[in-house]
C-alpha positions as CSV (number, residue, x, y, z in Angstrom):
1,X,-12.6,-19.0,-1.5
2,X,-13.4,-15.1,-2.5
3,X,-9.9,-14.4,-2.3
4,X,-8.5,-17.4,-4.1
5,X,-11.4,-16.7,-6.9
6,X,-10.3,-13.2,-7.6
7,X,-6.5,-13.3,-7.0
8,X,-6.8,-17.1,-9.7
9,X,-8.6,-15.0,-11.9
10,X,-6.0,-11.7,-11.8
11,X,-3.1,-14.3,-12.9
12,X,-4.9,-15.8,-16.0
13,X,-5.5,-12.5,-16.9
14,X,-1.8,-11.8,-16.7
15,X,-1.1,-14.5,-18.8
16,X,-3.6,-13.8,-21.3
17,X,-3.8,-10.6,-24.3
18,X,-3.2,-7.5,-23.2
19,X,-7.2,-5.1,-22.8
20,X,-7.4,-4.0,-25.7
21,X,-8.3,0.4,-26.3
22,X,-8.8,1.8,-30.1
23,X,-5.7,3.8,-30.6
24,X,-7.8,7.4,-30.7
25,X,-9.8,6.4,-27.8
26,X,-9.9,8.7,-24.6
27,X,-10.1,5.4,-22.5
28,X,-7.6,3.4,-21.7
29,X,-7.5,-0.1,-19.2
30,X,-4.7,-1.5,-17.6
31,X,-3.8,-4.1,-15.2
32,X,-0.8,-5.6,-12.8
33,X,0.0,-8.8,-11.0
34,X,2.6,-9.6,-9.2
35,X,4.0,-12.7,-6.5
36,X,5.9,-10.8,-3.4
37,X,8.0,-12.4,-1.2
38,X,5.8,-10.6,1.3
39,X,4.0,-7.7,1.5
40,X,5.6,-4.7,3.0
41,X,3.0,-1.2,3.7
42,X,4.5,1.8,5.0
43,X,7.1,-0.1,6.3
44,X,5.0,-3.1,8.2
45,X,4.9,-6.7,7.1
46,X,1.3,-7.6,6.2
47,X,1.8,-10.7,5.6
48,X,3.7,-11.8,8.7
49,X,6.4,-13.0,6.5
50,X,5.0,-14.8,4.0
51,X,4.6,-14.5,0.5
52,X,1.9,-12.3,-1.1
53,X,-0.1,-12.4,-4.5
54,X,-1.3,-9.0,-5.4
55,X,-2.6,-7.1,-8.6
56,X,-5.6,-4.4,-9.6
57,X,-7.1,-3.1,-12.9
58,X,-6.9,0.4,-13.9
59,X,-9.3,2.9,-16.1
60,X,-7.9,6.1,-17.3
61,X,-9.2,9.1,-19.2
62,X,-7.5,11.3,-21.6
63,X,-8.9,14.4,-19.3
64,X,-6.6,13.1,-16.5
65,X,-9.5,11.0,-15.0
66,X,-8.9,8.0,-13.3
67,X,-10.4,5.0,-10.9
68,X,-9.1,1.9,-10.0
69,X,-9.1,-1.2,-7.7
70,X,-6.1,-3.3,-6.2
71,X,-6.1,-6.2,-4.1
72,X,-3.6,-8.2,-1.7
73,X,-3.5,-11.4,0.7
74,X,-2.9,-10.4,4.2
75,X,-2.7,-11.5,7.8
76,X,-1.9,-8.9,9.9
77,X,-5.6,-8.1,11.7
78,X,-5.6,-11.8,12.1
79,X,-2.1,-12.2,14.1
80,X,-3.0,-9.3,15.8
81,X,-6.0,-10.8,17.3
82,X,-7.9,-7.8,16.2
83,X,-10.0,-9.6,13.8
84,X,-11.4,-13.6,14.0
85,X,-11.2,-13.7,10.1
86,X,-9.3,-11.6,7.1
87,X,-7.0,-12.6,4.5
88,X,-7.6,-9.9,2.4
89,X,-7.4,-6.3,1.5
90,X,-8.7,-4.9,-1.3
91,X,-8.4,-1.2,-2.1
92,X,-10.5,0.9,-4.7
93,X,-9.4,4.9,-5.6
94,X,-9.9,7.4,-7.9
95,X,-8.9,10.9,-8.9
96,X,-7.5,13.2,-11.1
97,X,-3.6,13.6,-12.4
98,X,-1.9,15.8,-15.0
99,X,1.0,17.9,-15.8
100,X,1.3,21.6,-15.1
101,X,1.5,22.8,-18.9
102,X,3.7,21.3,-20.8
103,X,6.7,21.2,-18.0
104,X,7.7,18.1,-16.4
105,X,6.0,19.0,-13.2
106,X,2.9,16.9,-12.3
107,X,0.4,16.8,-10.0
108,X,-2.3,13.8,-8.7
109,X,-5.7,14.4,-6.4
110,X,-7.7,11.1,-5.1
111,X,-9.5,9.6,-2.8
112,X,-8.7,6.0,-1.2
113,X,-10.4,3.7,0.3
114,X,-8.9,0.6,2.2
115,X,-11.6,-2.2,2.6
116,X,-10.6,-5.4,4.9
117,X,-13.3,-7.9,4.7
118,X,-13.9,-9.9,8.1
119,X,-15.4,-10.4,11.7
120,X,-13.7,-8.0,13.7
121,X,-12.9,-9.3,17.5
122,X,-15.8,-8.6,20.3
123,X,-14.8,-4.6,21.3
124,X,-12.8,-4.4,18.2
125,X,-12.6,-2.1,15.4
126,X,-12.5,-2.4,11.9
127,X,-9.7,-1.3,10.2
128,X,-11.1,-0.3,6.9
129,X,-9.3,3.3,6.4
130,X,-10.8,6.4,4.0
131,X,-7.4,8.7,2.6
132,X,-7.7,11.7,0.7
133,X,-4.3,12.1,-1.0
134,X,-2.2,15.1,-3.6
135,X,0.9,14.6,-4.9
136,X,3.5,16.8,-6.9
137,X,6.5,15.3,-8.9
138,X,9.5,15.9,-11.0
139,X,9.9,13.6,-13.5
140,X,11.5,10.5,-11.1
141,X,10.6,12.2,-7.4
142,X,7.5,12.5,-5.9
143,X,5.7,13.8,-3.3
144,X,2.7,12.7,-1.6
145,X,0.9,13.8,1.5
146,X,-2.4,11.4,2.5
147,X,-4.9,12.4,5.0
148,X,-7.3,9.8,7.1
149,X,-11.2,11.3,6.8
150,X,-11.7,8.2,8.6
151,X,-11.8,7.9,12.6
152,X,-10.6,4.5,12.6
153,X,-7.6,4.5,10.8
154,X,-6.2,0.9,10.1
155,X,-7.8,-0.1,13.5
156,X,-6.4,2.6,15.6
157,X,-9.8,4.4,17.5
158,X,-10.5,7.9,17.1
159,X,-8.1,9.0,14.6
160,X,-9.6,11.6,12.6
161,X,-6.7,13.7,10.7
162,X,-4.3,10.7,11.0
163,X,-2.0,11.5,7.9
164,X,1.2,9.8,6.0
165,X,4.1,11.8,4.1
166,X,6.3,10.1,2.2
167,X,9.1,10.8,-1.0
168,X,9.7,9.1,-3.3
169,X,12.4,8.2,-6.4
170,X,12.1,5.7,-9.1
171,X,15.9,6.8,-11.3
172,X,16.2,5.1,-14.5
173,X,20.1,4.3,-14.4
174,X,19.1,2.8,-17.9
175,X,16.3,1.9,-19.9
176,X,15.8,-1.6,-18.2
177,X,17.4,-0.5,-14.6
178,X,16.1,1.3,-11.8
179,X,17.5,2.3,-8.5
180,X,14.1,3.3,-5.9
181,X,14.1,4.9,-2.7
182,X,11.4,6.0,-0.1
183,X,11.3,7.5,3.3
184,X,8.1,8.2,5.0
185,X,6.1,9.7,8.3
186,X,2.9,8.0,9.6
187,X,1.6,10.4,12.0
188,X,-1.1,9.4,14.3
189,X,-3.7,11.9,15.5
190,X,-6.2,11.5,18.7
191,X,-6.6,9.3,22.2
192,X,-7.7,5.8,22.6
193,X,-6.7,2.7,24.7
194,X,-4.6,1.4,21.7
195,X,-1.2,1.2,24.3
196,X,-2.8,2.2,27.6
197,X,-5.8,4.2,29.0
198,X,-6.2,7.4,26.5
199,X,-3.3,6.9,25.4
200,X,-2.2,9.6,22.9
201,X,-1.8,7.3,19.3
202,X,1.1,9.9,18.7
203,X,3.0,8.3,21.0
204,X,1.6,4.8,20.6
205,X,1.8,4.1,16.8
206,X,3.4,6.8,14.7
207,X,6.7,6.2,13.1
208,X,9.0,7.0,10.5
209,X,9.8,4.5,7.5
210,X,12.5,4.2,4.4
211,X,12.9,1.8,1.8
212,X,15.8,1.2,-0.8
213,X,15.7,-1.1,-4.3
214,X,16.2,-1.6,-7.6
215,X,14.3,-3.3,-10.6
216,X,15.0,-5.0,-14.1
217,X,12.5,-4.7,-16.7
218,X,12.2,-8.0,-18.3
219,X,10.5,-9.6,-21.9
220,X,6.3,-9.3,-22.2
221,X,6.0,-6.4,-19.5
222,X,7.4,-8.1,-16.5
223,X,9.8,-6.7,-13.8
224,X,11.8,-8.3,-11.4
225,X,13.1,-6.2,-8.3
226,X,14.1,-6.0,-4.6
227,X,14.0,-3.5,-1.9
228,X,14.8,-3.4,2.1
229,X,12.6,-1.9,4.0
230,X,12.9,-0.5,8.0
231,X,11.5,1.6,11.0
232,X,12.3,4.3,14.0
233,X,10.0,2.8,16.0
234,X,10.9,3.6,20.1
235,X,10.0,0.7,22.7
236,X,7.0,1.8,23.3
237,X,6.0,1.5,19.2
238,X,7.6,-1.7,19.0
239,X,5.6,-3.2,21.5
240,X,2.4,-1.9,19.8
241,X,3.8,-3.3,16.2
242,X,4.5,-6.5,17.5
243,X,2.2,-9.7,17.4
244,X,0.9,-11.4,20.4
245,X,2.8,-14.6,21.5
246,X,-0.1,-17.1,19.9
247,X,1.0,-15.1,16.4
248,X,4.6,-15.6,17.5
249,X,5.5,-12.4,18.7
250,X,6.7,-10.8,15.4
251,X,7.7,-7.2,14.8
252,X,6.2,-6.0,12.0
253,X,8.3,-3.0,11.5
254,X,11.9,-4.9,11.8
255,X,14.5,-4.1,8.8
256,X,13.8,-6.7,6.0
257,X,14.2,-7.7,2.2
258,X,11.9,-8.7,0.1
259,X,12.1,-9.7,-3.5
260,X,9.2,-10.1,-6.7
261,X,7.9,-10.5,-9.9
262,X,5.4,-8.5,-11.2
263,X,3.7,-8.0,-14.8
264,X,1.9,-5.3,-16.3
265,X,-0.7,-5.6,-19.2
């Protein structure tokens, strides 16, 4: 009912007037919404397939100041067995961004925290995951390297310095259409019993990702797009990325398309 309450309330507010900011103000609020056909994270379904609603609210401050909050149905902890209950994430992050004087070079600091709501399995661990994150860019390509201060790290045990790499490019062929592309490294740091006893989670769960798309901005701020998405992933990661048989033995990290509608306002 919590999930359905906030994600209901994320879509009226995408149908309704845009936040409105005085035009000298320092302050500005924004917000998204969008329906997925799933959700896709660093290359690994979330949502075992199925479709997705997910938006968040933004504050920003002339001074480069920001803070925010984002929220998405999942499933994953629950096919996994690794949690009795969770059908939701909902991040919250905040930093600072800017432009290196007046060139087109920018830069973005923050911190991120990945909350999952839920009873976590007897012996389990919660996934809830702390990032601390910089990024450069160039007008359309970016740059982003994110570090886990957390020793849990979306449910992998002692992972302290776990960190994800990843570029990025969002090229405007024309004012309406864009052509994106992604490729990035989930490295995972530490031991645990994740695939075996002390098991390195090097071996067990780290992996390399890509994704390719393109989007079409539409009438009233909304954007239709699409975008496939795929893996490296060895046996042994496959095996670790892949649902028990009561959740249907899915891979999560198997090549796949997936196609939205999002609005911003």
């Amino acid at each position: 009912m919590f999930k359905k309450t906030i994600i209901a309330g994320l879509v009226a507010a995408a149908c309704g007037p845009a936040i409105a900011t005085a035009a000298d103000s320092p302050h500005s609020l924004s917000g998204n919404v969008g329906i997925y056909s799933q959700y896709i994270f660093r290359g690994l379904m979330q949502t075992n397939n199925d479709p997705a609603v997910q938006g968040g609210f933004d504050y920003s401050h002339s001074s480069g100041l920001y803070a925010g909050t984002w929220l998405s149905n999942v499933s994953w902890l629950k096919d996994a067995a690794a949690y009795n209950s969770n059908s939701l994430e909902w991040d919250y992050y905040g930093g600072f961004k800017g432009n290196f004087g007046k060139s087109d070079f920018g830069y973005d600091v923050g911190l991120l925290q990945y909350y999952y709501p839920g009873s976590v399995v007897a012996g389990g661990v919660k996934a809830d995951t702390l990032e601390i994150y910089g990024a450069v860019s160039w007008k359309w390509l970016t740059a982003k390297y994110s570090h886990a201060i957390s020793n849990k790290t979306f449910g992998v045990a002692n992972s302290d310095g776990t960190y994800y790499f990843d570029l990025s490019a969002s090229y405007p062929v024309t004012d309406k259409f864009s052509l994106m592309a992604h490729y990035g490294i989930q490295k995972f740091k530490g031991s645990s019993n994740a695939c075996g006893a002390n098991s390195s989670n090097d071996l067990c769960a780290s992996y390399e990702n890509w994704k390719i798309g393109a989007s079409y901005a539409l009438p009233q701020n909304f954007t239709v797009g699409a975008y496939w998405t795929g893996t490296d992933m060895d046996a042994t990661q496959k095996a670790f990325y892949t649902n028990p048989a009561a959740a249907g033995s899915r891979f999560l990290g198997k090549d796949t398309g997936t196609i939205y509608l999002s609005k911003s306002f």
